[in-house]
C-alpha positions in Angstrom: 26.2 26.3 30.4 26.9 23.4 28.3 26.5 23.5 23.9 24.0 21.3 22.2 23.8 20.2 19.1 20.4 19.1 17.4 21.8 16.8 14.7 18.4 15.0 13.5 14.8 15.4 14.0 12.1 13.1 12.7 8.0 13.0 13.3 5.5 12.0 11.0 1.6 13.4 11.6 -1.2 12.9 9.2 -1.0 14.6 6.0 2.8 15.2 6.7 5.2 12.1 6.7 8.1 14.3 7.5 9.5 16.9 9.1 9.5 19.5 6.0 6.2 18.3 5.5 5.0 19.1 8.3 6.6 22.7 8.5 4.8 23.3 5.4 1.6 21.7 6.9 1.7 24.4 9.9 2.8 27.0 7.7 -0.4 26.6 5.4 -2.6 26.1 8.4 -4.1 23.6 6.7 -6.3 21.3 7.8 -5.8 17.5 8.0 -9.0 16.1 9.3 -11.7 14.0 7.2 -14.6 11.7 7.7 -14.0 8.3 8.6 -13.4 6.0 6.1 -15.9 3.1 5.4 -13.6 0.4 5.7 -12.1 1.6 8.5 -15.1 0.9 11.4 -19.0 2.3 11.1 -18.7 4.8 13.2 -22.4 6.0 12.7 -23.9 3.7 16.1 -20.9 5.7 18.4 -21.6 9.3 16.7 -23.5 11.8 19.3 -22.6 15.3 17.8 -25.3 16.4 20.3 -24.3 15.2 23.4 -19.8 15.1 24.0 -20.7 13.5 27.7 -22.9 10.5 26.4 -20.7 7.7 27.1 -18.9 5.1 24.7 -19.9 7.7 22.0 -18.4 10.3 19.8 -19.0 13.6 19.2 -16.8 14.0 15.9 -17.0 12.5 13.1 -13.4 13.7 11.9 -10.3 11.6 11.6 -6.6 12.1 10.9 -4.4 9.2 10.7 -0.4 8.8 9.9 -0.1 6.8 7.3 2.0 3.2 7.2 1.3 2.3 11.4 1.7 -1.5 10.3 5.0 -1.0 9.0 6.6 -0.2 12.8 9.3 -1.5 13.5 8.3 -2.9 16.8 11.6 -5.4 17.1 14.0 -2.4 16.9 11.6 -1.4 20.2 12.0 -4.1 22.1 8.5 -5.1 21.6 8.0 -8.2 21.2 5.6 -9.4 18.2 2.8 -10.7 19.7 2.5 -7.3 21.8 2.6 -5.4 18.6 0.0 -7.1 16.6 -2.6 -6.4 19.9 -1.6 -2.6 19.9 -3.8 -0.1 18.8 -1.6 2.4 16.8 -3.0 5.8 18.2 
């Protein structure tokens, strides 16, 4: 059997930009989930709370998102810039 050493450990997840944060985030059991926000995308024409297999829709109107997505550092990646700008961050 060979040692290991676990010398670092970084995530971020919405409502939790860190590890620690995230402990206390599972700890509390809280919930991290709102409506979408306005200036994000009108979501109201792809909402179908009814009906989960209608397709192109939605059938939540819940959201989490990790903060600070435009600030990845796609360079230190290898991706190159014009690649980064067309991804979508989820």
């Amino acid at each position: 059997m060979t040692d290991i050493a676990i010398t670092g450990l970084g995530c971020r997840f919405p409502g939790a930009p860190d590890v620690r944060a995230y402990w206390k985030l599972l700890l509390s059991g809280e919930r991290r989930f709102g409506p979408v926000p306005a200036e994000r995308w009108n979501h109201e024409p792809f909402h179908e709370p009814g009906d989960p297999s209608a397709p192109l829709a939605a059938y939540t109107d819940r959201v989490a998102f990790v903060d600070g997505v435009d600030r990845f550092d796609a360079l230190h990646y290898g991706v190159p810039p014009s690649r980064a700008r067309a991804m979508d961050p989820r």
